[in-house]
py3Dmol code that shows the C-alpha trace and the ligand (Angstrom):
import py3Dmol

protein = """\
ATOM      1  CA  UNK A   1     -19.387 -15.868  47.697  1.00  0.00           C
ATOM      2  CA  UNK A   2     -22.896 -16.829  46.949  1.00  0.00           C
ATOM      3  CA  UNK A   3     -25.497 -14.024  48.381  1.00  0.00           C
ATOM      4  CA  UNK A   4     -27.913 -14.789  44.953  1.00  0.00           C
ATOM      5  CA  UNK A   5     -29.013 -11.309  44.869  1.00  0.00           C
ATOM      6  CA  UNK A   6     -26.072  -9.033  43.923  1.00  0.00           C
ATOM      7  CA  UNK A   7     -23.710 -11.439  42.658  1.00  0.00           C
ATOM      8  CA  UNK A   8     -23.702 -14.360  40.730  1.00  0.00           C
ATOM      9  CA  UNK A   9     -21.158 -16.956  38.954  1.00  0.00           C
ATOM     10  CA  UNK A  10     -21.541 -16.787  35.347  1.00  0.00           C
ATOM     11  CA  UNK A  11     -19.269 -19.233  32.767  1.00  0.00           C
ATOM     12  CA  UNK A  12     -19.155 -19.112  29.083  1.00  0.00           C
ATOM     13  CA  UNK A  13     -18.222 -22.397  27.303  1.00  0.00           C
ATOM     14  CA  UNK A  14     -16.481 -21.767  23.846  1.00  0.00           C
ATOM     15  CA  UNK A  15     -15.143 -24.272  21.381  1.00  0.00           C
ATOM     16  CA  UNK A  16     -11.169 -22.917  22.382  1.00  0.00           C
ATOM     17  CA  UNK A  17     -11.772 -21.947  25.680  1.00  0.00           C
ATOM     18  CA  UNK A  18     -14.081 -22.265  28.790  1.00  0.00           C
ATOM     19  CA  UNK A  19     -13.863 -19.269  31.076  1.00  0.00           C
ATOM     20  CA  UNK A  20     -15.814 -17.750  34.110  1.00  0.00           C
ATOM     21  CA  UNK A  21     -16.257 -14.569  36.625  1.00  0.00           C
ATOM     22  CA  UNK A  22     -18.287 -13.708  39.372  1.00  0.00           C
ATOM     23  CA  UNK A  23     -20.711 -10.672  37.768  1.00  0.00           C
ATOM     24  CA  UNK A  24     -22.088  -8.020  39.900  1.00  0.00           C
ATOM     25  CA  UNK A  25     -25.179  -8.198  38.878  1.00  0.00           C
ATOM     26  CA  UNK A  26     -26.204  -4.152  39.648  1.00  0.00           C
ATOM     27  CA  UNK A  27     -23.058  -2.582  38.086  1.00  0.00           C
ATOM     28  CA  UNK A  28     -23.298  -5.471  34.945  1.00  0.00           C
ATOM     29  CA  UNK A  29     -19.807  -5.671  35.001  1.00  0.00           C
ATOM     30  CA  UNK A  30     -17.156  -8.672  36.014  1.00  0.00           C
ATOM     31  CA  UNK A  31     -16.724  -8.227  40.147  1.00  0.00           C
ATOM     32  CA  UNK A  32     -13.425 -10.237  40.019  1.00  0.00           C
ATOM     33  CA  UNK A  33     -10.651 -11.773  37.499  1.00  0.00           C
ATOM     34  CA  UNK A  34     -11.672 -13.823  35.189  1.00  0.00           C
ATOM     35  CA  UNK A  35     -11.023 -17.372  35.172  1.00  0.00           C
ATOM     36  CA  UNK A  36      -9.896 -19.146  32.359  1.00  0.00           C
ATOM     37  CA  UNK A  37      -9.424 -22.399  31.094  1.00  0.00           C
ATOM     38  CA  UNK A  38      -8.382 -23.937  27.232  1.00  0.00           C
ATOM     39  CA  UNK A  39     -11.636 -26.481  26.446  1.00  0.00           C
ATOM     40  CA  UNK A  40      -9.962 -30.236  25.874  1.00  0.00           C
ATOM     41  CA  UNK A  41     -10.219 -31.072  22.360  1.00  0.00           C
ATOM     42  CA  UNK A  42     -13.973 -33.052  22.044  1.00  0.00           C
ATOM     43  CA  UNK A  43     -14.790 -32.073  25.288  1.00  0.00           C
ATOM     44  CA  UNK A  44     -17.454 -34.163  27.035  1.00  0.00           C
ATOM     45  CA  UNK A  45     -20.286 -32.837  29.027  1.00  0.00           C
ATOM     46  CA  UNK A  46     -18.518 -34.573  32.022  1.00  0.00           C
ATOM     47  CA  UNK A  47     -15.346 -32.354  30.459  1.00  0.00           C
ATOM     48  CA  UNK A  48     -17.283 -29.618  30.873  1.00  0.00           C
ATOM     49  CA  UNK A  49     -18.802 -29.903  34.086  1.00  0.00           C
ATOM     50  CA  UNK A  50     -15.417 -30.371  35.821  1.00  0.00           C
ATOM     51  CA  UNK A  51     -13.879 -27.675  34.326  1.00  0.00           C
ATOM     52  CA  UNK A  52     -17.259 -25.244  35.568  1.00  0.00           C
ATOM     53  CA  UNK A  53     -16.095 -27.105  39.287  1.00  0.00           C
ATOM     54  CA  UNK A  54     -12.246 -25.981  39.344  1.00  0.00           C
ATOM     55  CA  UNK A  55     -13.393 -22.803  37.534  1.00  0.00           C
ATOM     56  CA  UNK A  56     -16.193 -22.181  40.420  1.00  0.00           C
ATOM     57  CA  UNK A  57     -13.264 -23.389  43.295  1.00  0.00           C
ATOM     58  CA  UNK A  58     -11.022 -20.974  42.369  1.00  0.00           C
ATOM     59  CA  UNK A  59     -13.790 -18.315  42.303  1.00  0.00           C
ATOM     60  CA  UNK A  60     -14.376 -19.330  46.017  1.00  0.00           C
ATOM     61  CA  UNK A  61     -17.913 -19.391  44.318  1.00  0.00           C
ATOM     62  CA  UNK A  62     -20.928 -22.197  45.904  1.00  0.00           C
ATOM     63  CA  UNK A  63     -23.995 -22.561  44.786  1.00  0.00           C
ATOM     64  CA  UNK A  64     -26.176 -22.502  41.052  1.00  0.00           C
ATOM     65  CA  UNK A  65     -24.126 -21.334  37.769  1.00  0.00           C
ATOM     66  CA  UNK A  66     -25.479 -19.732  34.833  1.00  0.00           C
ATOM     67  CA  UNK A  67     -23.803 -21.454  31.847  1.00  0.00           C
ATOM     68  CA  UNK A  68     -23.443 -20.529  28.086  1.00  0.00           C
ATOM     69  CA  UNK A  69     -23.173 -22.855  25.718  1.00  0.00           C
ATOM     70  CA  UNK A  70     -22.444 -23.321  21.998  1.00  0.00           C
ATOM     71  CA  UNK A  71     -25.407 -24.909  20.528  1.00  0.00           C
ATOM     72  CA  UNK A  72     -28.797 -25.135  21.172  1.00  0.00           C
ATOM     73  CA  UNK A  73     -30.522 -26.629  24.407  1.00  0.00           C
ATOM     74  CA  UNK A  74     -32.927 -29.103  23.748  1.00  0.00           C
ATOM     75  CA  UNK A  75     -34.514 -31.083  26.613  1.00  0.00           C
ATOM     76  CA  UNK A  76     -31.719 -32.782  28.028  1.00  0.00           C
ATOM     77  CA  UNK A  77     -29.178 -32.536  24.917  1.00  0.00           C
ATOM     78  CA  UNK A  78     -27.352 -29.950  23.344  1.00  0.00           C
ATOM     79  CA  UNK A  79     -27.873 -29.628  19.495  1.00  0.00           C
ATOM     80  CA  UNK A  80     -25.850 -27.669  16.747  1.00  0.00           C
ATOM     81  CA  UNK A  81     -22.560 -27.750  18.805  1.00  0.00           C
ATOM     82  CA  UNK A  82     -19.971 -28.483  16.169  1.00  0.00           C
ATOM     83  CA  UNK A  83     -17.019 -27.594  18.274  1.00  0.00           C
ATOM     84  CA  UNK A  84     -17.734 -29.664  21.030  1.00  0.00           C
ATOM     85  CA  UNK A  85     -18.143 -33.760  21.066  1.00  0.00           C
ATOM     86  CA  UNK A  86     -21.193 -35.989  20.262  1.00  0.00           C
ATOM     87  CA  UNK A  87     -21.925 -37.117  23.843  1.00  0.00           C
ATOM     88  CA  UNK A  88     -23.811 -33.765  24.174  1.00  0.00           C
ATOM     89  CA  UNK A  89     -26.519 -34.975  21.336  1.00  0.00           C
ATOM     90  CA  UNK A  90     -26.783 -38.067  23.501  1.00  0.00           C
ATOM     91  CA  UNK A  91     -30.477 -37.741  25.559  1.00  0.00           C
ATOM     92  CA  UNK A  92     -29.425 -36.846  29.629  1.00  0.00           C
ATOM     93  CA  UNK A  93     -25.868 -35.493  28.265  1.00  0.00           C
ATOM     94  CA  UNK A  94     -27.036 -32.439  30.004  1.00  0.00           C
ATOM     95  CA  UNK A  95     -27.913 -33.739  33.553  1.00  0.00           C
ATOM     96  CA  UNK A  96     -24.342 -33.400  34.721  1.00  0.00           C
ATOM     97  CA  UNK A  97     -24.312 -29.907  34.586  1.00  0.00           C
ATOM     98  CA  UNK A  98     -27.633 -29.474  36.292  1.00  0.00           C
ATOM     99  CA  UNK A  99     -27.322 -31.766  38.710  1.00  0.00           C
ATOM    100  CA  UNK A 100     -27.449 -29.633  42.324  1.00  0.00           C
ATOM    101  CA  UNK A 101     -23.990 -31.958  43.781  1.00  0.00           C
ATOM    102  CA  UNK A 102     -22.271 -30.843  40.254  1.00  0.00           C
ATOM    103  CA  UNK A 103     -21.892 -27.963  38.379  1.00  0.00           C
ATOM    104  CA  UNK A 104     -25.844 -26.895  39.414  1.00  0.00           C
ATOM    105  CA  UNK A 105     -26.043 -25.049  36.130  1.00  0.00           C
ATOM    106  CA  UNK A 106     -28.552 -22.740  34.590  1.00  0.00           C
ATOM    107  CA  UNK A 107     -28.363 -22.983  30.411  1.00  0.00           C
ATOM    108  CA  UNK A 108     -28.605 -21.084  27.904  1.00  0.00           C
ATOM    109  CA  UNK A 109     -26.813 -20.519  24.430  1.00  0.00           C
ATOM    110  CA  UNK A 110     -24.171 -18.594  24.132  1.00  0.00           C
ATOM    111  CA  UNK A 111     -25.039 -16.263  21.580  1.00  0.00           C
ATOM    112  CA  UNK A 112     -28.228 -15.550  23.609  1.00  0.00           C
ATOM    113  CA  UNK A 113     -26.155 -14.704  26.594  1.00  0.00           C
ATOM    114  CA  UNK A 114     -24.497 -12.180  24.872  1.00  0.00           C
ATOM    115  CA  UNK A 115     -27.719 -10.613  23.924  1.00  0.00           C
ATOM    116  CA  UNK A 116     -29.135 -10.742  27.105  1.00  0.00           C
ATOM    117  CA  UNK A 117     -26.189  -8.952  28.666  1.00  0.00           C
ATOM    118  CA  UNK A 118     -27.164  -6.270  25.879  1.00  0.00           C
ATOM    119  CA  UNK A 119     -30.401  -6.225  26.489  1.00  0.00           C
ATOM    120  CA  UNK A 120     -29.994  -5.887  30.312  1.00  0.00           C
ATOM    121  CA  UNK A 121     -26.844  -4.166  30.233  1.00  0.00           C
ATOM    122  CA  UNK A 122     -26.412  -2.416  27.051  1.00  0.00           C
ATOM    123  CA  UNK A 123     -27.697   0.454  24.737  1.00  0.00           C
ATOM    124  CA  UNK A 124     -31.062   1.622  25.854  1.00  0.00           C
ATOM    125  CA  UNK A 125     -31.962   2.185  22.212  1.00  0.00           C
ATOM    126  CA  UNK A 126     -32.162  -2.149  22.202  1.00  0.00           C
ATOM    127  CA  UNK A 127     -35.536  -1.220  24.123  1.00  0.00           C
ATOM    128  CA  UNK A 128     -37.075   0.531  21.434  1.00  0.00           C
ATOM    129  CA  UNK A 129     -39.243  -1.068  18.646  1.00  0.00           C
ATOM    130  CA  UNK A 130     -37.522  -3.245  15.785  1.00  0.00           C
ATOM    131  CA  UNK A 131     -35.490  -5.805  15.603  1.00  0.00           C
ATOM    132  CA  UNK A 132     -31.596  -6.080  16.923  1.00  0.00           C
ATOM    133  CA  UNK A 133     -29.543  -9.160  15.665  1.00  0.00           C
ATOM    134  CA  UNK A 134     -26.773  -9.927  17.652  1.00  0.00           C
ATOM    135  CA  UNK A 135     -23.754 -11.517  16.364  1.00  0.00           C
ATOM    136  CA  UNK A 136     -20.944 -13.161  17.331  1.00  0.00           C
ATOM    137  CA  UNK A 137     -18.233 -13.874  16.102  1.00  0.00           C
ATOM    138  CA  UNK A 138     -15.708 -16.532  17.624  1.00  0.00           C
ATOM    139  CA  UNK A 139     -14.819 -20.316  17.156  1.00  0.00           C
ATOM    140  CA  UNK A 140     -18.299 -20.172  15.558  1.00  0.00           C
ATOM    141  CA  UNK A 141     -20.928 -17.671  14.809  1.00  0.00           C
ATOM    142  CA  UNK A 142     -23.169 -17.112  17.353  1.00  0.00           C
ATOM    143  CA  UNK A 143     -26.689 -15.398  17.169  1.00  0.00           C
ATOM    144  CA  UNK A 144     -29.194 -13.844  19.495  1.00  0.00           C
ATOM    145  CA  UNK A 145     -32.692 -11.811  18.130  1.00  0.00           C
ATOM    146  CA  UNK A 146     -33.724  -9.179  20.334  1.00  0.00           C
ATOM    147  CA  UNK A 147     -37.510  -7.945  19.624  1.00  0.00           C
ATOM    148  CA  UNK A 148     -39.397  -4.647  21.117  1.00  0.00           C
ATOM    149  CA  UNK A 149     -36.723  -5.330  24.407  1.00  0.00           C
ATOM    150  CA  UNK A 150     -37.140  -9.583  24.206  1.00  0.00           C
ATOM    151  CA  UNK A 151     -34.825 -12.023  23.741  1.00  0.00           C
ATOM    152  CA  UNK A 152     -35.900 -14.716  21.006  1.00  0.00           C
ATOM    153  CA  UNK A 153     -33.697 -17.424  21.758  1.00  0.00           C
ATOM    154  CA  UNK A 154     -32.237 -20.266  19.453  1.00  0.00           C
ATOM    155  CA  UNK A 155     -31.578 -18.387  16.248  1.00  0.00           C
ATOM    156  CA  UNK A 156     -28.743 -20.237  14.950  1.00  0.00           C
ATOM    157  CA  UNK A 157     -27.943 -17.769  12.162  1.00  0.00           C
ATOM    158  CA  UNK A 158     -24.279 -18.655  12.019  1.00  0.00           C
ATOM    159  CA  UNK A 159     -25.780 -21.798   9.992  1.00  0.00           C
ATOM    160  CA  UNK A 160     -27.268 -20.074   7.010  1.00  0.00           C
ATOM    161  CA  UNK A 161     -25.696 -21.170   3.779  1.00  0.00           C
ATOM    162  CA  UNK A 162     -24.118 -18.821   0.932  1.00  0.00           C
ATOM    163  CA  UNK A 163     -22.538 -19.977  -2.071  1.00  0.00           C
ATOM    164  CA  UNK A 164     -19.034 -20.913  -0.459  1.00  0.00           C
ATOM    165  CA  UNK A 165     -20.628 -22.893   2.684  1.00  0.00           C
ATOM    166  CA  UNK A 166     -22.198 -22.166   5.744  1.00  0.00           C
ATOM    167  CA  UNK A 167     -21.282 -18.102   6.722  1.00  0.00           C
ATOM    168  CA  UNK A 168     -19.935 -19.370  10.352  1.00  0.00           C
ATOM    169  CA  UNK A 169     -17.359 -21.981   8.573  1.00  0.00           C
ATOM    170  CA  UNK A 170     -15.913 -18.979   6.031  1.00  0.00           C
ATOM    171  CA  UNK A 171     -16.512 -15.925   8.796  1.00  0.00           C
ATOM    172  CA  UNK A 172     -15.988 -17.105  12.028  1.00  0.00           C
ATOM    173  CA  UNK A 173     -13.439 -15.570  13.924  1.00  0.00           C
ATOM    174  CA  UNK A 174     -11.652 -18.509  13.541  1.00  0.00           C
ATOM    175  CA  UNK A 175     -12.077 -18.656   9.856  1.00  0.00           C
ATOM    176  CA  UNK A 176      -9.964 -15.037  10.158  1.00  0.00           C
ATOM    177  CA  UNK A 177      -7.528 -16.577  12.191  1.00  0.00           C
ATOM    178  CA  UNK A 178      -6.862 -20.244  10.503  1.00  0.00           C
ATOM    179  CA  UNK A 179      -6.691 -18.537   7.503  1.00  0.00           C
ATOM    180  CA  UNK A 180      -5.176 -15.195   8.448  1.00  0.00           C
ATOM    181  CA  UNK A 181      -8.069 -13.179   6.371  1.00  0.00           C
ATOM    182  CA  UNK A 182      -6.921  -9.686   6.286  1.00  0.00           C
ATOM    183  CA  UNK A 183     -10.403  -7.318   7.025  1.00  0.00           C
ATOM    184  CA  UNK A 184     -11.257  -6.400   3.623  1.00  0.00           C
ATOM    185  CA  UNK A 185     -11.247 -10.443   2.792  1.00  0.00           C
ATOM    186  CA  UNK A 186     -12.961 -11.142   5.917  1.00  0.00           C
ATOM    187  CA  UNK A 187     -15.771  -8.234   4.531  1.00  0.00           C
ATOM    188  CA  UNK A 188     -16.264 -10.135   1.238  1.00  0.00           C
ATOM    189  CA  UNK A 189     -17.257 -13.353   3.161  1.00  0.00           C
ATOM    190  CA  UNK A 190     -19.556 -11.768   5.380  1.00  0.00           C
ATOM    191  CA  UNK A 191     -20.914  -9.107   3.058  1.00  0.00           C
ATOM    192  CA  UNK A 192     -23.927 -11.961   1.704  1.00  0.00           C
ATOM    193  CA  UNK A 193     -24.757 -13.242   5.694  1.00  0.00           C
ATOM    194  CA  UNK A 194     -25.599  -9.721   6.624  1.00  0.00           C
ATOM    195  CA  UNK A 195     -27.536  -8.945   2.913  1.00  0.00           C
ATOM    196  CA  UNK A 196     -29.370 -11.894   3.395  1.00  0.00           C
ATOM    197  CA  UNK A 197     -29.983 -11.016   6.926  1.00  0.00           C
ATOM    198  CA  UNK A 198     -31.216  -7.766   5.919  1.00  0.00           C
ATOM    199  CA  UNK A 199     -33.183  -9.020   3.202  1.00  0.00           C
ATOM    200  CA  UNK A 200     -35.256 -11.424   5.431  1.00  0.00           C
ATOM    201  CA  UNK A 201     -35.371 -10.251   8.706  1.00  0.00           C
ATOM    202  CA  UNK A 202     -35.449  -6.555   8.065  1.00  0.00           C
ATOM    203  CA  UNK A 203     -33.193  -5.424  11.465  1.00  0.00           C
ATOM    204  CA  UNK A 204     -33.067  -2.023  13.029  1.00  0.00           C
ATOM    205  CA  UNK A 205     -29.582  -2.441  13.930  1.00  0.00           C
ATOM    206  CA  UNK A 206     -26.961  -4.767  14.487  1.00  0.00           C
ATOM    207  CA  UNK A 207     -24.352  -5.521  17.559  1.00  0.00           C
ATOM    208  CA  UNK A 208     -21.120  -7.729  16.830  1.00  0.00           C
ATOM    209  CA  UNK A 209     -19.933  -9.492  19.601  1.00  0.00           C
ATOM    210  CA  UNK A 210     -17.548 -12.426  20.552  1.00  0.00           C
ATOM    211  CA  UNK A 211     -13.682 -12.168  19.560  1.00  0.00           C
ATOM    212  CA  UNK A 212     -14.438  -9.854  17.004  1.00  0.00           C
ATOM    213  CA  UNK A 213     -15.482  -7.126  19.285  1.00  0.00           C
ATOM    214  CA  UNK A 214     -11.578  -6.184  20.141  1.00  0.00           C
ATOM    215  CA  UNK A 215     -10.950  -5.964  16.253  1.00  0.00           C
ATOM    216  CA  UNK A 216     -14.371  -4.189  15.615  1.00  0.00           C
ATOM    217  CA  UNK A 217     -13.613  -0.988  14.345  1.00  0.00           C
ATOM    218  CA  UNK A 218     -10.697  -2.418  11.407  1.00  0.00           C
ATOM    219  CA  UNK A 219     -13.904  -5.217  10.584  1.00  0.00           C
ATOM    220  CA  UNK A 220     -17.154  -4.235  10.959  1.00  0.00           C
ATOM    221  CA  UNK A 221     -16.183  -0.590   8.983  1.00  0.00           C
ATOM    222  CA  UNK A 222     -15.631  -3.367   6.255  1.00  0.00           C
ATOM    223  CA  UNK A 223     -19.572  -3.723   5.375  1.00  0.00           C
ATOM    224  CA  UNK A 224     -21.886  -2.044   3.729  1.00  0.00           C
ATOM    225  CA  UNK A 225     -25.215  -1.747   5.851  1.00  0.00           C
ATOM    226  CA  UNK A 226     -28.401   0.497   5.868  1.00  0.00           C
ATOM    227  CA  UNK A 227     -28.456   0.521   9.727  1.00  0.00           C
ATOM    228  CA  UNK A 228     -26.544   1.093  12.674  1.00  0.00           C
ATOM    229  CA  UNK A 229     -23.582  -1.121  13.622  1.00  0.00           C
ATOM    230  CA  UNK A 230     -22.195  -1.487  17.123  1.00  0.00           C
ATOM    231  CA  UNK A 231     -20.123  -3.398  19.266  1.00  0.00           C
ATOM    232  CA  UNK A 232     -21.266  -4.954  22.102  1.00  0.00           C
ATOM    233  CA  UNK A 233     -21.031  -3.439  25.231  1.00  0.00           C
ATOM    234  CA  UNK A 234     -19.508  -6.101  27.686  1.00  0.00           C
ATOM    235  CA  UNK A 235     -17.520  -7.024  24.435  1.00  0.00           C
ATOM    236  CA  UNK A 236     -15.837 -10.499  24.990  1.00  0.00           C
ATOM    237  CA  UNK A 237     -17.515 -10.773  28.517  1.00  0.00           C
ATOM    238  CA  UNK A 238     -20.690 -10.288  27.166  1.00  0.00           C
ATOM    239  CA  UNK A 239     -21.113 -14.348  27.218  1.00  0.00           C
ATOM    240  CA  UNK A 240     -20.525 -14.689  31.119  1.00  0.00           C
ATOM    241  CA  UNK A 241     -22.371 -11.758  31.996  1.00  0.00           C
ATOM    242  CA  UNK A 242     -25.072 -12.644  30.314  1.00  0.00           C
ATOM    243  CA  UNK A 243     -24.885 -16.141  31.581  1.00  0.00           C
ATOM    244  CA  UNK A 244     -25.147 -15.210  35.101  1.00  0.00           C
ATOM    245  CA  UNK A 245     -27.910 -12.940  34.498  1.00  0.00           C
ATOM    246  CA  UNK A 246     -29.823 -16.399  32.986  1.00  0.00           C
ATOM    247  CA  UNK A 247     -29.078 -17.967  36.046  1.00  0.00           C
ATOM    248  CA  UNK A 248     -30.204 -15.187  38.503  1.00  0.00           C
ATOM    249  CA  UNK A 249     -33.183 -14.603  36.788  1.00  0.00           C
ATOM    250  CA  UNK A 250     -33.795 -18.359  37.164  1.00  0.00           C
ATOM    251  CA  UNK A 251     -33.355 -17.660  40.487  1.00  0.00           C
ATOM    252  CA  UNK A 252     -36.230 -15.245  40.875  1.00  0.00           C
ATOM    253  CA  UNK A 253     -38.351 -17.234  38.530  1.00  0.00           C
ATOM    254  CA  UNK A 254     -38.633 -14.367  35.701  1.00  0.00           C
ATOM    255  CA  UNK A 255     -38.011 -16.929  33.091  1.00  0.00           C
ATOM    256  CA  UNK A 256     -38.805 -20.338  34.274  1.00  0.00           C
ATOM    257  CA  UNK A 257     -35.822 -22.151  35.216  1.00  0.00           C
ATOM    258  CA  UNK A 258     -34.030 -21.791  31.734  1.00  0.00           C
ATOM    259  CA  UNK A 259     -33.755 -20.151  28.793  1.00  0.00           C
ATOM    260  CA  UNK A 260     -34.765 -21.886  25.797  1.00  0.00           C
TER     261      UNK A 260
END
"""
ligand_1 = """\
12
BGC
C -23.587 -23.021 17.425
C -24.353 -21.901 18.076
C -23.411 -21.017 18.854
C -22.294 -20.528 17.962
C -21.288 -19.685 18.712
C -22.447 -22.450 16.602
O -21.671 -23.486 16.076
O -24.432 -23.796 16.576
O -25.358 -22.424 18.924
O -24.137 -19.935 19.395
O -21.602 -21.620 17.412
O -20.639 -20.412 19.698
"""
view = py3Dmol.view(width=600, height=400)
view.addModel(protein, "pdb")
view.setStyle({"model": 0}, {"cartoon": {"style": "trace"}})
view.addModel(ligand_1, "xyz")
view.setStyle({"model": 1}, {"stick": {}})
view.zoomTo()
view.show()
């Protein structure tokens, strides 16, 4: 299926696993099953791209893909992708992807994914002025900035440093699974990352996504915040959905031919 109007392939790359659904793009929801597959331990770009092939074969999907991926693209490498390998900081690690006989991929980062599928999808209040930050949490910490209804992309929050190490090694989701952090432990971790958050960027609300969306409610009632908290709305889909909608958008040349 490949009409590239109503439907589109979307994948979501994570450090554990890579996974993939054909969206409907006018409901914002998944129109089929959900395709999964475990990512090989320091997967390679070329990893990657065969993976997106089976995953798009057994879709019965042809044609462009809107990819998320865990770090930040830059040119023709990926940066800030600590659970992948170092082939994707190599320049041109990215052209396998893109490349129209391959996986013919649209990029973006995951995190922003996630908060496009929000911002398309989700809450209508994101439209309103101030500031949403969009978190997720999973193999790392993922981050998307959503301004007056726009997507700033790149944020890389997960990497801000408290006094124990970087938030996304001690709060990740799997932080709370490696080391089995009950939610009021998990709370004490993440407590500083959303002060300091507060404290500099001064949000109007906040959306947790990523694995922690399906334990939201024992978590995020964990904090102590001045503004709304809520989970996101395509909750561990978010990622694919929001890839797709990169890749559609592409398509129609809204936003150039990625998101950066
Ligand atoms: C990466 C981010 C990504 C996040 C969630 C971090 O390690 O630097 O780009 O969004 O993981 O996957």
């Amino acid at each position: 299926m490949s009409d590239g109007t109503a439907a589109q392939l979307g994948i979501d790359v994570g450090g554990t696993t890579i996974k993939g659904a054909v969206v409907d793009l006018a409901a914002g929801d998944l129109a089929g099953g959900i395709h999964t597959e475990p990512t090989p331990p320091e997967a390679s770009p070329s990893d990657v791209a065969a993976a997106i092939g089976r995953i798009a074969a057994t879709a019965g999907w042809s044609g462009p893909v809107g990819v998320a991926l865990p770090g930040v693209i830059d040119g023709s490498c990926l940066r800030h992708a600590p659970n992948l390998s170092s082939a994707w900081e190599e320049n041109g690690a990215l052209a396998c992807l893109r490349a129209p006989e391959g996986a013919n991929a649209v990029l973006i980062n995951d995190a922003d994914a996630a908060g496009l599928a929000e911002l398309t999808y989700g809450d209508a209040g994101l439209d309103r002025d101030g500031l949403t930050i969009v978190l997720t949490f999973g193999t790392g910490i993922g981050s998307a900035l959503l301004h007056n209804g726009d997507l700033i992309a790149n944020s890389e929050l997960g990497g801000l440093v408290g006094s124990n190490g970087s938030f996304e090694e001690i709060a990740s989701g799997r932080a709370i699974s490696s080391e089995e952090l009950s939610p009021v432990e998990w709370a004490r971790r993440a407590q500083p990352f959303f002060d300091e958050l507060e404290t500099m960027l001064n949000p109007s609300r906040w959306v947790v996504g990523g694995g922690l969306s399906e334990n939201f409610d024992r978590f995020a009632s964990r904090l102590r915040l001045s503004k709304p908290i809520s989970v996101a709305h395509l909750g561990v889909h978010a990622g694919v959905v929001g890839a797709a909608v990169a890749a559609s958008r592409a398509g129609r040349g809204r936003e150039g031919s990625e998101l950066r």
